[in-house]
C-alpha positions as CSV (number, residue, x, y, z in Angstrom):
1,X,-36.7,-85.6,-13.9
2,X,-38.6,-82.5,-13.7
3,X,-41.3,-83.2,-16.3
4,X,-42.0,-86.4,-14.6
5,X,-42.2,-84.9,-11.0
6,X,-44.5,-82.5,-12.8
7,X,-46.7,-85.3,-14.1
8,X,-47.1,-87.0,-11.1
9,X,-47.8,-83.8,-9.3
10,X,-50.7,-83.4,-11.8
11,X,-52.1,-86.9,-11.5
12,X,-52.0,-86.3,-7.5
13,X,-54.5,-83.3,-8.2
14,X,-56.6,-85.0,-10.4
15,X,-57.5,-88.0,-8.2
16,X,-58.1,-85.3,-5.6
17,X,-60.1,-83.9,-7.8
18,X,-61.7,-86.9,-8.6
19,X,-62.3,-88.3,-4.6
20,X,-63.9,-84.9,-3.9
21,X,-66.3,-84.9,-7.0
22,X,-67.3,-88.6,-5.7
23,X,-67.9,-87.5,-1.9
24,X,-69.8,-84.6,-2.9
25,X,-71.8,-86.6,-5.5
26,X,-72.2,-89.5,-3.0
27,X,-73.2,-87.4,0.2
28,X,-76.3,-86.1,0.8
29,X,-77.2,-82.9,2.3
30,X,-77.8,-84.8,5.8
31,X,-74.9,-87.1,6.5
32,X,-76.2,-91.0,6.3
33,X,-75.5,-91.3,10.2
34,X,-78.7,-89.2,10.4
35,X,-81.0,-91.2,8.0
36,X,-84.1,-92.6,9.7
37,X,-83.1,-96.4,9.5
38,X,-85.7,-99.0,7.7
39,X,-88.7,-100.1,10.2
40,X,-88.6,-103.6,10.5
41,X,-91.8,-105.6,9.4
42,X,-94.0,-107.8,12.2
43,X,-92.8,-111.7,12.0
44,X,-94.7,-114.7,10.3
45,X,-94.2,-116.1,13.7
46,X,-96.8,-115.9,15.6
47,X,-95.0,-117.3,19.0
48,X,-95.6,-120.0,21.4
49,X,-98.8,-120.2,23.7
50,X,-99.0,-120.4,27.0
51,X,-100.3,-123.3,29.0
52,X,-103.2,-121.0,30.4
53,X,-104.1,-120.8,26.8
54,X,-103.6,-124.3,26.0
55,X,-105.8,-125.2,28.6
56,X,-108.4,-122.7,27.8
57,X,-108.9,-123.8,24.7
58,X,-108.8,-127.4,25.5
59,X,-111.7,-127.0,27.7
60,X,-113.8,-125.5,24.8
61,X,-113.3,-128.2,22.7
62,X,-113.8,-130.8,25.1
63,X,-117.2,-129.8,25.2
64,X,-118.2,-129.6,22.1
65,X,-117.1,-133.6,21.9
66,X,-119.4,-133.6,25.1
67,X,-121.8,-136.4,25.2
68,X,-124.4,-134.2,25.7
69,X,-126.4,-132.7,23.2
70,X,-127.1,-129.1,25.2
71,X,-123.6,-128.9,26.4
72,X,-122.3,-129.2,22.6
73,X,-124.6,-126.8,21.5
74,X,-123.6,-124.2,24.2
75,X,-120.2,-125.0,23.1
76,X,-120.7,-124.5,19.5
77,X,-122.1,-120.8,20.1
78,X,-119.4,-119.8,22.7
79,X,-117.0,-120.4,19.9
80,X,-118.1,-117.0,18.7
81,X,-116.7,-115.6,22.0
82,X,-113.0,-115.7,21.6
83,X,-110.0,-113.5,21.9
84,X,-107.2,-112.7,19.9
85,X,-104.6,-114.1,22.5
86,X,-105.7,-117.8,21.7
87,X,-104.6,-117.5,18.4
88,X,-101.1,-119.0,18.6
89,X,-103.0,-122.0,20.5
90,X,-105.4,-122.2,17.8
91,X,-103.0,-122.6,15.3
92,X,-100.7,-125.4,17.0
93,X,-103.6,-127.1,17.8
94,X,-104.9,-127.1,14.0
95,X,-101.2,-128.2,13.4
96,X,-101.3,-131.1,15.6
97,X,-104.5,-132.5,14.1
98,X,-103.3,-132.1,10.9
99,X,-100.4,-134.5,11.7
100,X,-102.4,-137.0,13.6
101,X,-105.9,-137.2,12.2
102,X,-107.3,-139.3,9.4
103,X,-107.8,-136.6,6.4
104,X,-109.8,-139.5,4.5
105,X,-112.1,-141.2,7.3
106,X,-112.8,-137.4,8.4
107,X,-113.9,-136.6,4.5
108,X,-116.4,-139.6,4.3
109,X,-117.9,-138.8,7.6
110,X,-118.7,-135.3,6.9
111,X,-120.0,-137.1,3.5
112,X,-122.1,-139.2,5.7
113,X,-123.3,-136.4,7.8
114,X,-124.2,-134.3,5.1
115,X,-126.6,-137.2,3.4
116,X,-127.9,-137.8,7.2
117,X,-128.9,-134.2,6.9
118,X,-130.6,-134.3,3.5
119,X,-128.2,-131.5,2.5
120,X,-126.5,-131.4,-0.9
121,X,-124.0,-129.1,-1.6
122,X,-122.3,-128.7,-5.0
123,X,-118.4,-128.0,-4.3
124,X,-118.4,-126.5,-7.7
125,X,-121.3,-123.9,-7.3
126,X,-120.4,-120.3,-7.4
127,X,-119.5,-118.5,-4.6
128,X,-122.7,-116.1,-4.7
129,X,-124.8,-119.0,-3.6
130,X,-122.3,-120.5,-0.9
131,X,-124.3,-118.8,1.6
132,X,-126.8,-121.0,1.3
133,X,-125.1,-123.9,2.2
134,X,-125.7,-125.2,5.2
135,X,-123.2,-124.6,8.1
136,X,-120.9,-127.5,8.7
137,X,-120.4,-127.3,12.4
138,X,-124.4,-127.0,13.0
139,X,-124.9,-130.4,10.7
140,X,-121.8,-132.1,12.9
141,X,-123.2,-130.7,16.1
142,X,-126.7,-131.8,15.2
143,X,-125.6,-135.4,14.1
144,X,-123.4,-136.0,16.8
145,X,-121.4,-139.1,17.4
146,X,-119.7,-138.2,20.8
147,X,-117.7,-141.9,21.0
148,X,-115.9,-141.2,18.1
149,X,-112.3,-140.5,17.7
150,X,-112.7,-139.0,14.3
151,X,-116.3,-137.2,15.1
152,X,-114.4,-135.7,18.1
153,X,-111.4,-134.6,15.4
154,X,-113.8,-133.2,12.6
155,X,-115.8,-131.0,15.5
156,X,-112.7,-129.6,16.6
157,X,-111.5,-128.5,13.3
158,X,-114.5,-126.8,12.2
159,X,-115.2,-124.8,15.7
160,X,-111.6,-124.0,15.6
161,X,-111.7,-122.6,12.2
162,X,-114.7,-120.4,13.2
163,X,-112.8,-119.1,16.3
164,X,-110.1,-117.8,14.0
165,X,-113.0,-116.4,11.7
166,X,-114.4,-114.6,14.5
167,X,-111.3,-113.0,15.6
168,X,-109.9,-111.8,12.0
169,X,-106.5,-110.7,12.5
170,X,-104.3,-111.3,9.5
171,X,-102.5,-113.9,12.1
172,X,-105.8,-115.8,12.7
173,X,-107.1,-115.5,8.8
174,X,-103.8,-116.9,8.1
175,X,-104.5,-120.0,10.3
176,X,-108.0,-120.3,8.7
177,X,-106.4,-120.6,5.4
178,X,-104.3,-123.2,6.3
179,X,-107.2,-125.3,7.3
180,X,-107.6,-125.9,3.7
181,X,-104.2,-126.5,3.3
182,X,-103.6,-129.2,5.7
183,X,-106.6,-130.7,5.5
184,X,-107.5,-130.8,1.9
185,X,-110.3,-130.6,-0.5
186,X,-113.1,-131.6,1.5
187,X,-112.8,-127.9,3.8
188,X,-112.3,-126.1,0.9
189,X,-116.0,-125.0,0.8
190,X,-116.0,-124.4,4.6
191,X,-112.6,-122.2,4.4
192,X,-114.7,-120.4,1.4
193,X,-117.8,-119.7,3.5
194,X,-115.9,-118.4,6.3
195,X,-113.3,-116.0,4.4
196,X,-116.7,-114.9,2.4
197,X,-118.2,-113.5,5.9
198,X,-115.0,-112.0,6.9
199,X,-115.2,-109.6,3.6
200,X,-111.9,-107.2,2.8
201,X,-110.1,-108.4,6.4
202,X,-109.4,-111.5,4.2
203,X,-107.8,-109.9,1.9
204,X,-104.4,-109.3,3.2
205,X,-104.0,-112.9,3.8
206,X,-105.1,-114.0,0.6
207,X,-102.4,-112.0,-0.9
208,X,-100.1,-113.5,1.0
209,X,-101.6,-116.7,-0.5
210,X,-101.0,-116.2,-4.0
211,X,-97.1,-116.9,-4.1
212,X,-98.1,-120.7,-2.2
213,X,-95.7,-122.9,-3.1
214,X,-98.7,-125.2,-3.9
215,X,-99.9,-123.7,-7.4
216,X,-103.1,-125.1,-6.4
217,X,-103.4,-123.0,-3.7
218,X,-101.9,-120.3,-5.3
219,X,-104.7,-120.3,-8.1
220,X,-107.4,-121.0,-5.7
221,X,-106.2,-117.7,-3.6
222,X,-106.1,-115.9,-6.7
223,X,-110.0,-116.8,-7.4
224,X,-111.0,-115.7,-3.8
225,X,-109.6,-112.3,-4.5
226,X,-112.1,-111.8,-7.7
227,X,-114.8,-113.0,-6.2
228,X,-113.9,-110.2,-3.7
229,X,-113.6,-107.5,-6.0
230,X,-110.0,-107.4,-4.8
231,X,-107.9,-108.3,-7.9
232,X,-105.4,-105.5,-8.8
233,X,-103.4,-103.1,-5.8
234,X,-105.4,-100.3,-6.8
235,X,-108.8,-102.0,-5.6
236,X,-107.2,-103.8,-2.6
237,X,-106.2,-100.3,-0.9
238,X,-109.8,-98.9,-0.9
239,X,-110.6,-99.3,2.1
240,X,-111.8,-97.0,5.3
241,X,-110.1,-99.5,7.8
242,X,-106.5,-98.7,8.5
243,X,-105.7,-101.8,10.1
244,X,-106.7,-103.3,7.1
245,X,-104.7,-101.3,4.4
246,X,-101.7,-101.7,6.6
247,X,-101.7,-105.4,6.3
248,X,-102.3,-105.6,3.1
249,X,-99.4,-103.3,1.9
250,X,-97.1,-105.2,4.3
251,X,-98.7,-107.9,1.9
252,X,-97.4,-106.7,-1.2
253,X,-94.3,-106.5,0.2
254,X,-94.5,-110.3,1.3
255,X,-94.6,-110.9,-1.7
256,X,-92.8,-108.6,-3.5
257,X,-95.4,-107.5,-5.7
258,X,-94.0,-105.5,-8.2
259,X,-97.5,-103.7,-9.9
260,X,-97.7,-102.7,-5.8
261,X,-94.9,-100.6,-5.6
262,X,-95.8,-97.9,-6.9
263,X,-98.8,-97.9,-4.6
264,X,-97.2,-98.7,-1.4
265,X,-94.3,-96.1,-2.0
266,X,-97.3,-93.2,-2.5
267,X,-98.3,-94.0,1.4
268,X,-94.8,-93.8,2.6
269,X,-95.4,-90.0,4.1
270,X,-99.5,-90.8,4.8
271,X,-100.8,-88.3,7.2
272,X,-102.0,-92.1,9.3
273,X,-99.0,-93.2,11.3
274,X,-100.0,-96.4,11.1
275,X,-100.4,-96.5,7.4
276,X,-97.1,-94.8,7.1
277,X,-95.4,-97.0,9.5
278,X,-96.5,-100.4,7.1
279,X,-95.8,-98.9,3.8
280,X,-92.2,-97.9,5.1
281,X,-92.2,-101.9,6.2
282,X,-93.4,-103.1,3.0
283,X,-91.0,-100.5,1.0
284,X,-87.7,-102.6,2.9
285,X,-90.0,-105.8,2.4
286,X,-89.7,-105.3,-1.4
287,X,-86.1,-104.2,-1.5
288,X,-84.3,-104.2,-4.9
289,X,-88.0,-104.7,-6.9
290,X,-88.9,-101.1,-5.8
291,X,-85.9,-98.8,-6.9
292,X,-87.0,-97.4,-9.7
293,X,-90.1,-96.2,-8.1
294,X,-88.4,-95.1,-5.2
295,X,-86.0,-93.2,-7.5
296,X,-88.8,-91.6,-9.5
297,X,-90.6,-90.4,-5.9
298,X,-87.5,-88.7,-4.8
299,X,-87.1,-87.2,-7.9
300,X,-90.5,-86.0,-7.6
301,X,-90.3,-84.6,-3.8
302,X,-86.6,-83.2,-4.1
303,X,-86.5,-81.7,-7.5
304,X,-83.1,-83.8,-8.6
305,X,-82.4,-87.7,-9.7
306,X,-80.4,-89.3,-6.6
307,X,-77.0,-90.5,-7.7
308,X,-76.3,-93.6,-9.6
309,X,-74.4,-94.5,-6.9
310,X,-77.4,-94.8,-4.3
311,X,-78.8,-98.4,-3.7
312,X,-82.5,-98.9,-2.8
313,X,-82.0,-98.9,0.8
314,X,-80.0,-95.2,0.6
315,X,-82.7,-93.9,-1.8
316,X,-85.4,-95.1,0.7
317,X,-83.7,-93.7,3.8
318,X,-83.3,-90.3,1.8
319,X,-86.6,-90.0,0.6
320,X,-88.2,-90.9,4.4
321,X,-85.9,-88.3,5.8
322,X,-87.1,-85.8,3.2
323,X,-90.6,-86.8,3.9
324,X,-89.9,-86.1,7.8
325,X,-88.6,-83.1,7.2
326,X,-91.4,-81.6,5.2
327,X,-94.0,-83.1,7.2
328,X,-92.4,-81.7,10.6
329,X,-92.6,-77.7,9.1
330,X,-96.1,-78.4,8.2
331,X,-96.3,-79.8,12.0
332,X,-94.9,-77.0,13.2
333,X,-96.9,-74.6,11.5
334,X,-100.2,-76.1,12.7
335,X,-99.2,-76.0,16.0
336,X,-98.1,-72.3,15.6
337,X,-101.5,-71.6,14.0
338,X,-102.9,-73.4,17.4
339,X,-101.4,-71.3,19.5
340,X,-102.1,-68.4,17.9
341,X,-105.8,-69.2,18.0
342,X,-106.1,-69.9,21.7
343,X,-104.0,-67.0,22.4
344,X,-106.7,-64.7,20.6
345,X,-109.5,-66.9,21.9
346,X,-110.7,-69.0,19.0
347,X,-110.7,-72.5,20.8
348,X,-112.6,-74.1,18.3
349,X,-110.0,-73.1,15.4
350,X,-106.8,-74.1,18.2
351,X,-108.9,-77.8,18.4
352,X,-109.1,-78.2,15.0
353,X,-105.5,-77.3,14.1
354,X,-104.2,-79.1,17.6
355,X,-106.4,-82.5,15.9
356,X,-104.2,-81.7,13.1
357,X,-101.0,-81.9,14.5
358,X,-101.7,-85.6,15.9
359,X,-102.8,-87.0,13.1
360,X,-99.6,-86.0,11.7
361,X,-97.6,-86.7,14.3
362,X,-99.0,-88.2,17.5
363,X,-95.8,-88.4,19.1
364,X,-95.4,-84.7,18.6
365,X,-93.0,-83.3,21.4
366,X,-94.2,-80.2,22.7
367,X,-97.2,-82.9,25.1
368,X,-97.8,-79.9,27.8
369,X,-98.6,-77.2,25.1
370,X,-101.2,-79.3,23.9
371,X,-102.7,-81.3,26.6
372,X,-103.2,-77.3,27.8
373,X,-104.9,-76.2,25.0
374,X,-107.5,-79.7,24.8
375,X,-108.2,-78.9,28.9
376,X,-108.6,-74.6,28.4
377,X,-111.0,-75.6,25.4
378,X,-112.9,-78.6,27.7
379,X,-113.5,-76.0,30.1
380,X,-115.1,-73.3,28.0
381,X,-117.0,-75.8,26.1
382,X,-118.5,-78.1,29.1
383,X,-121.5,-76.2,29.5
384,X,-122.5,-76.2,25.4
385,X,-120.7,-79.0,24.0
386,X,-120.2,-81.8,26.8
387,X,-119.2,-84.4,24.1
388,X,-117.0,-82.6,22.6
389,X,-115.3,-81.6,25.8
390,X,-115.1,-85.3,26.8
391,X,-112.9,-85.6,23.3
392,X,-110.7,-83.3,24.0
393,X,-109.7,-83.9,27.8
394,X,-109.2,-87.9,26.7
395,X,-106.7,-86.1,24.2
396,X,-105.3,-84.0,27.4
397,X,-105.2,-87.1,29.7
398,X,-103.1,-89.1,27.0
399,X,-100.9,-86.1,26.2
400,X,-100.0,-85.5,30.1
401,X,-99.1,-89.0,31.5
402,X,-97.9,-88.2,34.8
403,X,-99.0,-84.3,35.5
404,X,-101.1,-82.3,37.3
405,X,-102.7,-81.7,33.9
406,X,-103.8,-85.5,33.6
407,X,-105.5,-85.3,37.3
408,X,-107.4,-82.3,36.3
409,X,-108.4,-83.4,33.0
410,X,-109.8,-86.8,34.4
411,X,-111.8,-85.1,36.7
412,X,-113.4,-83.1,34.9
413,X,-114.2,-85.2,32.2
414,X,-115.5,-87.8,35.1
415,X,-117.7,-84.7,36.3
416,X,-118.9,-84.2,32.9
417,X,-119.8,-87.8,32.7
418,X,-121.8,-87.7,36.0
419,X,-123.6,-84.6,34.6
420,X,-124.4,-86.2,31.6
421,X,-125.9,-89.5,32.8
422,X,-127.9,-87.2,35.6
423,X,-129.6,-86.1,33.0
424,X,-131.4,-89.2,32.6
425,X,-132.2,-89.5,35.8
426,X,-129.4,-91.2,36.8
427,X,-127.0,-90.0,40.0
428,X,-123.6,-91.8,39.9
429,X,-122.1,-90.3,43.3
430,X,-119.4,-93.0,43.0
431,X,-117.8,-90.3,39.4
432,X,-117.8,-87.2,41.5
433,X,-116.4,-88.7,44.1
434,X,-113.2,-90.4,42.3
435,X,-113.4,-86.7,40.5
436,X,-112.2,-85.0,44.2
437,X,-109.9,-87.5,44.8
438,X,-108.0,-86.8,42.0
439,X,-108.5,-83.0,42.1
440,X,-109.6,-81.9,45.1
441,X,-110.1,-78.4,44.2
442,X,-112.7,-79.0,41.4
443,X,-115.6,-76.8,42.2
444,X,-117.7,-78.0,39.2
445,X,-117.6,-81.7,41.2
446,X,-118.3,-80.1,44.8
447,X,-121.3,-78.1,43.2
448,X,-122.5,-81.8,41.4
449,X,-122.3,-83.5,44.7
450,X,-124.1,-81.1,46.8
451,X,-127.1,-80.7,44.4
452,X,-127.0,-84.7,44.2
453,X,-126.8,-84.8,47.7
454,X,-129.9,-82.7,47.8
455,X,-131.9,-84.6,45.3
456,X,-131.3,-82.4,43.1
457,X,-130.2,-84.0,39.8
458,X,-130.3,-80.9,37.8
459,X,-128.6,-77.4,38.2
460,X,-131.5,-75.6,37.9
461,X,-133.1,-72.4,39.6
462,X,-134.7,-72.9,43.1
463,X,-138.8,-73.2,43.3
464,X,-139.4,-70.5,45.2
465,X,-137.5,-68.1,42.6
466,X,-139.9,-69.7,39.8
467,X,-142.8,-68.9,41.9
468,X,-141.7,-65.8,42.7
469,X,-141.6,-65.2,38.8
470,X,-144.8,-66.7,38.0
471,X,-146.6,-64.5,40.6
472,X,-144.9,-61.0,39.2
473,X,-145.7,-62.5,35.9
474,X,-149.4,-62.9,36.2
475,X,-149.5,-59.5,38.0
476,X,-148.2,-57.5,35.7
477,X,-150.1,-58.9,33.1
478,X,-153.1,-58.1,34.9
479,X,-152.2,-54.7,35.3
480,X,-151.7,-54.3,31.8
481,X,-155.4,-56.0,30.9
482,X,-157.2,-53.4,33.4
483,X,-154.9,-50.6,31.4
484,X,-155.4,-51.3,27.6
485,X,-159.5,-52.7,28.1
486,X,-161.6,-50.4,25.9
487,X,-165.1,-49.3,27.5
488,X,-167.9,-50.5,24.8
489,X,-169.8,-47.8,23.1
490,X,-173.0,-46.2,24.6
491,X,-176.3,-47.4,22.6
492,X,-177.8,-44.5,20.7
493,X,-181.2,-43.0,21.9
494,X,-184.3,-42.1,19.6
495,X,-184.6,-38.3,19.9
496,X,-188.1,-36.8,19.0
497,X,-187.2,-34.3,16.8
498,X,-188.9,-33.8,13.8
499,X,-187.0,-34.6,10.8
500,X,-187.0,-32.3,7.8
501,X,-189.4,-33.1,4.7
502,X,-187.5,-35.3,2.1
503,X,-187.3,-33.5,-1.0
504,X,-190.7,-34.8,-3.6
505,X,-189.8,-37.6,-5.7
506,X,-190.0,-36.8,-9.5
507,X,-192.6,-39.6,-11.1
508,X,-191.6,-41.6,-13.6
509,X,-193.2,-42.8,-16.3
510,X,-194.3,-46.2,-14.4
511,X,-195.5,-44.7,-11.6
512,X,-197.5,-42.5,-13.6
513,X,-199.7,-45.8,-15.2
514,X,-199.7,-47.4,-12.0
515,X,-201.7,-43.7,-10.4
516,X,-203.9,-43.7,-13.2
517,X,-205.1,-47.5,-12.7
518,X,-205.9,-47.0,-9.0
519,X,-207.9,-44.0,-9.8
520,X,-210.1,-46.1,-12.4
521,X,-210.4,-48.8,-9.7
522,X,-211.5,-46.4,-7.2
523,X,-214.3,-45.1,-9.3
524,X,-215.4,-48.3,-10.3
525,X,-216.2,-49.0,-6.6
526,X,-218.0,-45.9,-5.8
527,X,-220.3,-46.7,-8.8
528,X,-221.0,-49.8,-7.4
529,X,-221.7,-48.4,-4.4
530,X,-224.1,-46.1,-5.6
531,X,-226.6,-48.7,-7.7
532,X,-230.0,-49.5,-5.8
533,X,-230.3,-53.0,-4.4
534,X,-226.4,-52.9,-3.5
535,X,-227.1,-51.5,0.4
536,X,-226.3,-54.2,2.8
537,X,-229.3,-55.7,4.3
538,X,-230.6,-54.2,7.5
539,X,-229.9,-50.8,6.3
């Protein structure tokens, strides 16, 4: 009996053994209570609309149907003006005529209309000469037939489908994409023209578009994306517009893109919070089609494999809670470096590293520290840099919702705004004002309003001071002509004093010829002189 007791005694240890190698291999160095959870991504759904917006938009279209021809021009360029709030509207309209209209009669009378217009446009021509096709709502507009039903239904369609252009949200682009889908072939060139004028803001949508259940659609999205240039993940994610990238790698996730994953894992600690937010959305979107890369990353980031044991949702949750952690000490230690530089004066360096800080993290807790530091570096800077003191106190307004701070930092920046269009001539008394009211003890708004008050746009010196130093100006420049003018120099006088002999010049051989010819030419005259008959008469 004692062996056995002994052998179950050493089994008992080694499943111990055994559960304790498994907890310690399974747990993590934070607990899994304490992993940041998965962000949930924004529904298809794009909700009801309200009856205001019904009604809105029902107005709109009833005037392009209008039976006059001003009215449905007016209508046709106000469907540029729209808002992003009529969206779910335009979409259950578009739904609605899709279900109740006649696809084919609406095909042969936009046929009809286009021959009325002398306009041929070849369906199959490529898409870098669609632009000059001529614009279908102008041609219905143009060649109106007010009384008709399906005149009425084609109009609507095609200003609808520009409202949705205009506004460009994924949402809307969505809906414009689904006019070709509902309403076949003959608005594919249409759909084409408008997602061609809304450029890369297309793009996420058109993603979306290539796992269609219609292959047709599929294809055709698939064909829009290289005409854009937007083919492959790594193309699609060039882009300076952060709305943009954010939809499109919630996009990949959609679909659960699998050459994506790799891409939309690398944004999941971007310094954007925006971008950081969506790829953390599209990471759960994928799910089980992005393990491996999100088991190579935290390999990367932490220095060791995570367990076998870890599913993707436990290695995501890891690695985002290793990514927080190292972004927070790098937080930290801008904001320490911030401090620091205000503390020794350097408010441009505390600015830059504040800046910093909230583009890492603009929820970043310690608000009061830094809405102080954006108003101390406002105030230094008003005089130089107005601008840039209008930045920052926006920044200190935002950061102290609530606070004195926020009073003082509106008011001054209201001040600074007054200042700024005085100096083109313009006094808003109406900004200084709302400046007191909110701090009453601003002295920079008190001085604005006297010196506006006074007519005085400007703070400048008084006129009497400037006179004052244009007067002591000219005198002492005066003063210093009278000083450094030179006297001219006395004109010299002829003296009678006789001047020494000059010394006898030695002849030289010239002038020795020259002598000796005016000597023969001297006698030759005396001779002549001398002859009888040569006296002058009278003599």
């Amino acid at each position: 009996m004692k062996p056995a007791r002994r052998i179950w005694r050493l089994f008992a240890v080694l499943a111990c053994l055994a559960s304790v190698t498994r907890a310690g291999s399974a747990e993590p160095s934070s607990s899994s209570t304490s992993l940041p959870e998965l962000p949930p991504a924004p529904s298809l759904d794009v909700g009801r609309p309200t009856p205001t917006e019904v009604e809105a938009l029902n107005a709109r279209l009833e005037r392009i149907c209008s039976s006059e021809a001003e009215e449905r021009e007016a209508a046709a360029r106000e469907a540029l003006e729209v808002d992003s709030k009529l969206v779910p509207a335009l979409r259950m309209r578009l739904s609605s005529l899709a279900e109740a209209s006649n696809h084919e009669e609406m095909k042969q009378l936009l046929l009809v209309t286009r021959k009325e217009a002398h306009e041929s446009v070849d369906e199959q021509e490529p898409s870098s000469k669609r632009k000059k096709s001529a614009d279908y709502l102008q041609l219905v507009t143009e060649h109106a037939s007010p009384k008709s039903k399906t005149w009425c239904q084609l109009a609507s369609v095609l200003a609808e489908s520009r409202m949705l252009a205009q506004i460009g949200t994924v949402e809307a682009v969505r809906g414009l994409i689904d006019v070709y889908v509902r309403f076949g072939e003959f608005m594919r060139i249409d759909t084409q023209l408008q997602l061609d004028g809304l450029g890369e803001r297309g793009v996420p949508a058109l993603i979306e578009a290539r796992r269609h259940p219609a292959e047709k659609i599929a294809k055709w999205a698939e064909k829009q994306l290289d005409a854009l240039g937007k083919g492959i993940p790594g193309e699609t994610v060039r882009t300076s517009n952060l709305q943009v990238l954010s939809d499109v790698l919630r996009a990949y996730g959609r679909v659960r893109d699998p050459d994506a994953a790799r891409i939309i894992v690398s944004f999941a600690n971007s310094e954007r919070a925006q971008v950081r937010e969506a790829s953390r959305q599209a990471i759960a979107l994928l799910g089980e089609v992005g393990a491996w890369q999100l088991r190579d990353t935290y390999e990367s980031v932490v220095g060791k494999k995570p367990p076998r044991d870890w599913n993707w949702e436990r290695t995501a949750r890891e690695l985002f809670a290793e990514f927080d952690r190292l972004r927070s000490a790098e937080v930290s230690k801008l904001f320490d470096a911030g401090v620091a530089a205000r503390q020794n004066g350097d408010f441009d360096s505390m600015r830059h590293a504040f800046d910093r800080v909230l583009a890492r993290s603009p929820d970043y807790p310690k608000h009061d520290e830094l809405a102080a530091g954006y108003l101390a570096f406002a105030e230094k800077e008003a005089d130089k840099r107005p601008s840039d003191a209008v930045d920052a106190l926006l920044r200190a307004e935002r950061l102290s919702k609530g606070t004195d701070a926020e009073h003082r930092a509106a008011a001054l920046r209201l001040v600074l705004q007054a200042e700024q269009l005085a100096s083109s001539g313009v006094a808003d008394v109406t900004l200084l004002n709302r400046a007191l009211e909110l701090d009453a003890n601003c002295s920079r708004a008190k001085a604005a309003l006297a010196r506006f008050q006074h007519g005085e746009l400007k703070e400048e010196p008084s006129s009497r001071y400037v006179a004052a130093a244009a007067i002591g100006a000219t005198a002492l420049f005066s003063i210093l002509f009278v000083l450094l003018r030179r006297e001219a120099p006395p004109v010299p006088v002829a003296t009678t004093e006789p001047q020494p002999p000059a010394p006898p010049e030695q002849p030289t051989a010239n002038q020795h010829i020259v002598e000796q010819q005016a000597g023969e030419l001297s006698e030759s005259a005396e001779h002549k002189t001398n002859e009888p008959g040569s006296e002058e008469p009278g003599s």
